[in-house]
Residue, then its C-alpha position, 0 to 999 in steps of 0.5 A: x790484839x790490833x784492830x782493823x784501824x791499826x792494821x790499816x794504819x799499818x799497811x799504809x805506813x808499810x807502803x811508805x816505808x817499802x819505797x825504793x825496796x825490791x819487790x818479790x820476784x813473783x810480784x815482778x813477774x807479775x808486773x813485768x810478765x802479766x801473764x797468769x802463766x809465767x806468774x804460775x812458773x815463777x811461784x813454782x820456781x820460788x819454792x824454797x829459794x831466794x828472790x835474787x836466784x829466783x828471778x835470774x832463773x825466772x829471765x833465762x827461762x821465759x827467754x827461752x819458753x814463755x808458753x804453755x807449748x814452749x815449755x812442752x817443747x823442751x826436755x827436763x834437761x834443758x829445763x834444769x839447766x835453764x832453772x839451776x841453782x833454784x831449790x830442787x831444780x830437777x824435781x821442779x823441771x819435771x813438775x812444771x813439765x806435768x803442770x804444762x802438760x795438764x793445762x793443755x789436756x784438762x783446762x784448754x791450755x789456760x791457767x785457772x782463775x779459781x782456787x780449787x782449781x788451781x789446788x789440783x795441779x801438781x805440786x800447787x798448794x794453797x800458798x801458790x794458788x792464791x798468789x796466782x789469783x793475786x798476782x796473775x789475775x788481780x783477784x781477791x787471795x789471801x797468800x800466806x808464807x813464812x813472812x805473812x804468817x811471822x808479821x801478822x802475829x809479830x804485830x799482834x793482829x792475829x794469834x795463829x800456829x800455822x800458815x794454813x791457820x793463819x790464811x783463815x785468820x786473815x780471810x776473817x778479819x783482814x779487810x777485803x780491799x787489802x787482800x791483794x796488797x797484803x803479801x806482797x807488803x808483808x814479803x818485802x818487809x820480812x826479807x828487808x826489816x822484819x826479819x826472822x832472827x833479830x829483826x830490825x826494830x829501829x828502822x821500824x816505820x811501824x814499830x809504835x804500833x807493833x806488839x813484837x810477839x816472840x822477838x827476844x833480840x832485834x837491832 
């Protein structure tokens, strides 16, 4: 298993390698947006959907609602139309709706800084919340999606079966000061270089330290 020191002499290694690659859509949101809010939309609008479908859709709908109130004012059609081709976009229409609607009655129209909080909204799971602590608020969150979970146990820094198991793994043994960073590094590597399916070993700025766990074929 990798120690801290390896894990951190990896995380600066990644950073130097993701130069010149695209940030995640939520990370751009993020930077672009610095609205908790709109970082909150973008999670919801990313679910099962690509980065290059997510953030068009993400743009076409701030330019029209970038608010609480906004969004409120506008019909589930409009919505959709705004949002298509994400993922279930009818669903998330009415969704983001119902989340609007319970930021206005039950948290005076402010998104919650607070993970359980967070975890009350609908259709808001643990993924989502702590990336919109990380990412809306800059605060301590350790986001886990298919990229965090497949890398943290391909490198061999943790030994998990799920998502969920693999957030508290990290809670454990992660350093604090790389909590923030870590998702972000990790997505932006998993959908460029360290892919699902025959990952790009060769082009690996961390492949000397890489225990490739579960990779049978790579490139």
């Amino acid at each position: 298993m990798l120690n801290n020191k390896e894990i951190i002499q990896g995380i600066k290694l990644l950073k130097v390698g993701m130069q010149g690659l695209p940030d995640p859509s939520v990370t751009l949101v993020g930077k672009q947006w610095k609205s908790p809010f709109l970082v909150l939309v973008s999670c919801l609008l990313s679910l099962r959907t690509r980065d290059e479908t997510t953030l068009p859709a993400c743009r076409r709908l701030f330019a029209k609602a970038s608010t609480i109130e906004g969004i409120l004012k506008l019909s589930a059609s409009e919505i959709e139309k705004l949002i298509y081709p994400v993922g279930f976009y009818k669903t998330k229409a009415r969704r983001l709706q119902e989340i609007c609607r319970q930021l206005k009655d039950r948290f005076g129209g402010q998104v919650p800084d607070d993970l359980e909080d967070l975890l009350t909204l609908p259709g808001v799971g643990r993924k989502t919340a702590n990336l919109v602590l990380t990412e809306g608020f800059a605060k301590q969150g350790i986001c886990v999606d298919t990229h965090v979970h497949r890398i943290s146990n391909r490198l061999g820094y943790i030994k998990t079966r799920t998502p969920y198991e693999t957030e508290f793994a990290l809670r454990k043994k992660l350093p604090l000061a790389h909590w923030i960073e870590y998702n972000a590094i990790l997505v932006t590597w998993g959908q460029n270089i360290c892919k699902p399916i025959s990952p790009l070993c060769s082009r690996c700025i961390v492949n000397k330290i890489c225990q490739r766990h579960g990779v049978t074929v790579s490139r």
